[in-house]
C-alpha positions in Angstrom: -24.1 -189.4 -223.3 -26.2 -186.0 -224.2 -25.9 -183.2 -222.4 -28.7 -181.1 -221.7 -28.7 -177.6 -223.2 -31.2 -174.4 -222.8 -30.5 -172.0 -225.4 -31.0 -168.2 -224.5 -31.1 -166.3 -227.6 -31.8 -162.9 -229.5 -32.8 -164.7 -232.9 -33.6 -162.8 -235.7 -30.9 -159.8 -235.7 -27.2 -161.1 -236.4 -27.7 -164.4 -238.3 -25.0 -166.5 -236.0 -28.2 -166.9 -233.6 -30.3 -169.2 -236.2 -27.1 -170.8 -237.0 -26.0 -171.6 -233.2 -29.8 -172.9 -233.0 -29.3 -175.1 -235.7 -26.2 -176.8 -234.9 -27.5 -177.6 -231.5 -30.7 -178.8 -233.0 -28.6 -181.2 -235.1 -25.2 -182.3 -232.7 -26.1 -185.5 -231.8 -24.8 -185.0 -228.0 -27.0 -182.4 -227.3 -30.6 -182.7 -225.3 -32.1 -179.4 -226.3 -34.6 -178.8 -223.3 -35.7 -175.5 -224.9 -35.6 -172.2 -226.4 -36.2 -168.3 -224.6 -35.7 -165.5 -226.6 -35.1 -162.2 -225.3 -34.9 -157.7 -226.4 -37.1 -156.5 -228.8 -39.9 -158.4 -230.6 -39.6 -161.2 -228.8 -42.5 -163.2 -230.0 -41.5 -162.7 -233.8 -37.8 -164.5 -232.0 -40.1 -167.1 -231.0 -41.4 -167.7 -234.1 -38.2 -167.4 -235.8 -36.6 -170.3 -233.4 -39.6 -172.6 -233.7 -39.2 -172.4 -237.7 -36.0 -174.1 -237.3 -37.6 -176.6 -234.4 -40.2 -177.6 -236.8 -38.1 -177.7 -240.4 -35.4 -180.1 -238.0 -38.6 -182.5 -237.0 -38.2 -182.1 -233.2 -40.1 -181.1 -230.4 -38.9 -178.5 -228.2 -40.8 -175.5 -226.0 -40.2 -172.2 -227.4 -40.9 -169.6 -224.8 -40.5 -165.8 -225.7 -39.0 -163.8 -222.5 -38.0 -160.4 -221.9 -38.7 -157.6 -224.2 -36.7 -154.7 -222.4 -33.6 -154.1 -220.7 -34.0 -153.9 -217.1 -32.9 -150.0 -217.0 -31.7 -148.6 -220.0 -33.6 -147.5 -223.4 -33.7 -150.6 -225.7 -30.9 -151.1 -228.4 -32.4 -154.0 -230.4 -36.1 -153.1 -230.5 -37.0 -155.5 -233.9 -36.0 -158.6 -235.3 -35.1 -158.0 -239.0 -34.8 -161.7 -240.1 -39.1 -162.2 -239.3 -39.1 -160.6 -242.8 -38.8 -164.2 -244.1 -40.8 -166.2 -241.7 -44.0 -166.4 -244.3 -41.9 -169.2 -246.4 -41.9 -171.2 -243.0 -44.3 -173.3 -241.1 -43.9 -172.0 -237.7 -45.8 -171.8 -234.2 -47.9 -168.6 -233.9 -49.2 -168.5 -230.4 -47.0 -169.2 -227.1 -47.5 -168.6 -223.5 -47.2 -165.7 -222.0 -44.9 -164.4 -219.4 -44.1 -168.0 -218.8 -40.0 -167.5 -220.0 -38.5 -167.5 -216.7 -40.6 -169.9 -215.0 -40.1 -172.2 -217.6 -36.0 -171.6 -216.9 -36.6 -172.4 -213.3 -39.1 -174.7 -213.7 -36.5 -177.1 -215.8 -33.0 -176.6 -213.7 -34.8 -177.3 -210.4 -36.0 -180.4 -212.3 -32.7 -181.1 -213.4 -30.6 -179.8 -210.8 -26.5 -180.3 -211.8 -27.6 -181.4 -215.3 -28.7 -178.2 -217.3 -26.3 -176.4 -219.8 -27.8 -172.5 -219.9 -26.4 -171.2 -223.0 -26.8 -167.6 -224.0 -26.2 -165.8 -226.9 -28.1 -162.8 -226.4 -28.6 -159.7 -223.6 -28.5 -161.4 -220.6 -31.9 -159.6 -219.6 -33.8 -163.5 -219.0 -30.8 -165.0 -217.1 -31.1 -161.8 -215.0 -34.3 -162.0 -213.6 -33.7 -165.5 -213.4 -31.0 -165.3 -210.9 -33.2 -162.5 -208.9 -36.3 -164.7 -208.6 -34.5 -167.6 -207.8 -31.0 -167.1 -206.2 -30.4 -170.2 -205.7 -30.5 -171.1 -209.4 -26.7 -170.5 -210.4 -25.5 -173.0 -208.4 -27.7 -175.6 -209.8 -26.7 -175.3 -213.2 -23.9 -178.0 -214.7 -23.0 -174.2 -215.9 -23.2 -171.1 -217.8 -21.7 -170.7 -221.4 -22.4 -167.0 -222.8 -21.6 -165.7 -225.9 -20.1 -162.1 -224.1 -18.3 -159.2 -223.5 -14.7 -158.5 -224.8 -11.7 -159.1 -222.7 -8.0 -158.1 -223.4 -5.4 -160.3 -221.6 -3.6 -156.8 -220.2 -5.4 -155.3 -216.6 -3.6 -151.9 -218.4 -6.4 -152.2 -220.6 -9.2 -152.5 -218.3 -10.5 -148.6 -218.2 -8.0 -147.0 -221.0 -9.8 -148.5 -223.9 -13.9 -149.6 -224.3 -14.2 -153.0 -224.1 -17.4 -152.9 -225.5 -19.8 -156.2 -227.2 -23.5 -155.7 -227.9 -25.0 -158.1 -226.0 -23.3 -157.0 -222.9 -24.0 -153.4 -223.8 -27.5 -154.4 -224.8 -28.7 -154.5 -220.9 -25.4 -153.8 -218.8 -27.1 -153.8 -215.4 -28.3 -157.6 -216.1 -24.8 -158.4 -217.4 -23.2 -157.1 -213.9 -26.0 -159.4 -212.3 -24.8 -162.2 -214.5 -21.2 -162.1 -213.7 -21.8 -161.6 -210.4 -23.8 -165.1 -210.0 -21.8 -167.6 -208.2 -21.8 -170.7 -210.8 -19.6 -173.7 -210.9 -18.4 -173.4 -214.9 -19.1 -169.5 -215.6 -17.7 -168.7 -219.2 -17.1 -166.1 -221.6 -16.3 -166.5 -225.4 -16.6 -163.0 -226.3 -15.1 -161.1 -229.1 -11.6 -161.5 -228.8 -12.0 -165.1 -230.1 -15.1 -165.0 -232.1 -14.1 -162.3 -234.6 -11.4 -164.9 -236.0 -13.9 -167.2 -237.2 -15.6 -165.9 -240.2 -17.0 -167.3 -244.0 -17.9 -165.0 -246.5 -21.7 -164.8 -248.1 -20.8 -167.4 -250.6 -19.0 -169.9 -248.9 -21.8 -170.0 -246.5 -24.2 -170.8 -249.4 -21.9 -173.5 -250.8 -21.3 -175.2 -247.6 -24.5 -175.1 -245.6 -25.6 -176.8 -249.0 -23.0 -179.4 -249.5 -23.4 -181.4 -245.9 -24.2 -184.9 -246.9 -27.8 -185.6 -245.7 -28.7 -181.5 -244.5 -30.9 -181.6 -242.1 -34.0 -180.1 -242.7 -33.4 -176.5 -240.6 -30.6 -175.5 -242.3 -32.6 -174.6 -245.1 -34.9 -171.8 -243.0 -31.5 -170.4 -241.6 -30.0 -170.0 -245.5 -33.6 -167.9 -245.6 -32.9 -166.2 -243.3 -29.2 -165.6 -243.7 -30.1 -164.1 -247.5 -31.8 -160.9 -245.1 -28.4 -160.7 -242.6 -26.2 -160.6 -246.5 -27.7 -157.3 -248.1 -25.7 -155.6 -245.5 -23.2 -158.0 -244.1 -20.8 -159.7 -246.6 -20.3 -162.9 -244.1 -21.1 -164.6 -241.1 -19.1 -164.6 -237.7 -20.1 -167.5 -236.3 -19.6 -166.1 -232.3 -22.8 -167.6 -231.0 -21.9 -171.3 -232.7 -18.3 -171.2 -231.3 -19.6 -170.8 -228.1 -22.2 -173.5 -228.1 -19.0 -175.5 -229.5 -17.2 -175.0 -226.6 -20.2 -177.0 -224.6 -18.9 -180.0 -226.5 -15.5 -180.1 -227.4 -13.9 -177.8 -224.9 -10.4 -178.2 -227.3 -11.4 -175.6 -229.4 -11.2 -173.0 -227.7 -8.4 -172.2 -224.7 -9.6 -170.4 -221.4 -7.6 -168.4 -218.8 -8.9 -167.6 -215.3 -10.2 -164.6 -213.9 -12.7 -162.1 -212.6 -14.6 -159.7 -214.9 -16.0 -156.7 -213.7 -19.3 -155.0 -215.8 -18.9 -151.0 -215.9 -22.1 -149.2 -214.7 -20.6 -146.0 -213.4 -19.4 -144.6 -216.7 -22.2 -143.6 -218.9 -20.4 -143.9 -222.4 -19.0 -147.1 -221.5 -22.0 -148.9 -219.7 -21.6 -153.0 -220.2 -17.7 -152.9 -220.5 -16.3 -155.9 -219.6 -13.2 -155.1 -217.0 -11.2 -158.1 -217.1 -8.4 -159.3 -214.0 -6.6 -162.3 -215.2 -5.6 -164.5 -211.7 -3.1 -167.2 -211.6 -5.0 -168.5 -208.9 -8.8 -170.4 -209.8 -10.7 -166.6 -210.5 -14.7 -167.1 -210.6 -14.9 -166.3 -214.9 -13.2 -168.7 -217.4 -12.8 -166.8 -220.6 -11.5 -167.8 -224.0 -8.4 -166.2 -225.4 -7.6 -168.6 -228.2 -9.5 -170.7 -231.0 -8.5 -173.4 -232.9 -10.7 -172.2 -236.0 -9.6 -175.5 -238.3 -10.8 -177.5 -235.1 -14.3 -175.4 -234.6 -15.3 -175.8 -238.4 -14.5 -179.6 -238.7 -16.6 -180.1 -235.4 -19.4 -177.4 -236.7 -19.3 -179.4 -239.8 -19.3 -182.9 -238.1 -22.5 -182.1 -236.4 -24.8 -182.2 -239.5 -22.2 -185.1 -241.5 
């Protein structure tokens, strides 16, 4: 049985977006209801995402959503990996405006059933919540690709706990974690930083899966602008679509997580209480990186 997925994303900066988009597009368990993509240039996102839609032979909406943080100056204001989009049949045009309807529009439609999965500044989930409060607790639930927590509450304001796409927009990140959602998780940084392939292996293995599918190809494209400064990939946005699937891969404590707004050189921390009792967050703390790359892999076999 498929599981359906909505795929929030900042495509076209760190490569581990078009690679998260990909493997969705190709695990056979997952119903991809649609792409948003959110922060700077968010159209040229949108075209980015429905390169890899169209090279994988499926049709699903690509909507472009918020530009801006909600408060503070943008961090992310283009998307370097557009550079390569004129090699790639691609949707030009989309609607307008239409992002966050589109996300309400679909959970309502599916109420219990929706997996909203983002990898990006959580500016669109935001304004989601606030137009529609009600949404949160209709979602099956809320997977993000977030924040950095440290098992230790000694931690919580002596050090910066700092990730970019909680940084990115921290006043929609404190509306995020604030929203009351049945499965609300975090696989931030403290677990995505151990899986990692170098440039080459990359190359060697995204071309040896036996029959690749078709928008793998764009994402090596794409991947070749990410390498002339970055020497690998962390893959922190597939892991946590990975966890939507096979939640063995990753292990999850309990606990509530806090977002810093009152300190201005550490806006967007993530301030994590682990509870022994059921807390509100569940957040990674271990990976099973043999396990995440044999199911990555499996997904395209």
């Amino acid at each position: 049985m498929t599981i359906k997925v909505i795929h929030d994303t900042d495509i076209g900066s760190d490569i581990d977006d078009a690679v998260c988009l990909a493997y969705l597009l190709a695990q056979p368990e997952c119903e991809l209801v649609g792409v948003t993509t959110v922060t700077g240039e968010v159209e040229k996102r949108a075209m980015l995402a429905s390169a890899l839609v169209r090279a994988s032979g499926k049709d699903v909406p690509v909507y472009p959503g918020a530009a801006a943080p909600l408060l503070v100056p943008q961090k992310q204001p283009f998307a370097p990996q557009a550079e390569a989009l004129a090699g790639w049949d691609h949707q030009e045009q989309f609607p307008a405006g239409e992002a966050i309807e589109f996300l309400r529009y679909s959970i309502r439609q599916h109420p219990g059933e929706i997996v909203l999965l983002t990898t990006g500044p959580l500016t669109n989930a935001a304004l989601l919540f606030k137009v529609d409060p009600e949404i949160p607790s209709l979602l099956r639930s809320l997977v993000m690709m977030c924040g950095v927590m440290k098992d230790d509450t000694l931690s919580r304001r002596g050090s910066l706990n700092l990730e970019w796409n909680a940084i990115c927009d921290p006043h929609a990140t404190a509306i995020v974690y604030r929203a009351d959602v049945q499965v609300h998780r975090s696989v931030g940084l403290q677990v995505t930083q151990r899986v990692k392939m170098p440039a080459d292996q990359v190359r060697e293995k995204f071309r040896s899966f036996r029959n690749p599918p078709h928008q793998l190809l764009p994402v090596l494209d794409f991947a070749e602008i990410w390498f002339r400064d970055n020497p690998e990939i962390t893959f922190h946005d597939p892991l946590a679509g990975a966890t939507i699937f096979d939640e063995r891969i990753c292990r999850f404590s309990r606990g509530q997580i806090e977002v810093e707004l009152g300190q201005e050189d550490a806006l967007g921390a993530t301030l994590w209480t682990p509870s022994e009792s059921a807390g509100p967050h569940q957040v990674a703390f271990d990976v099973d990186t043999v396990r995440f790359f044999e199911h990555f892999a499996s997904a395209f076999a």
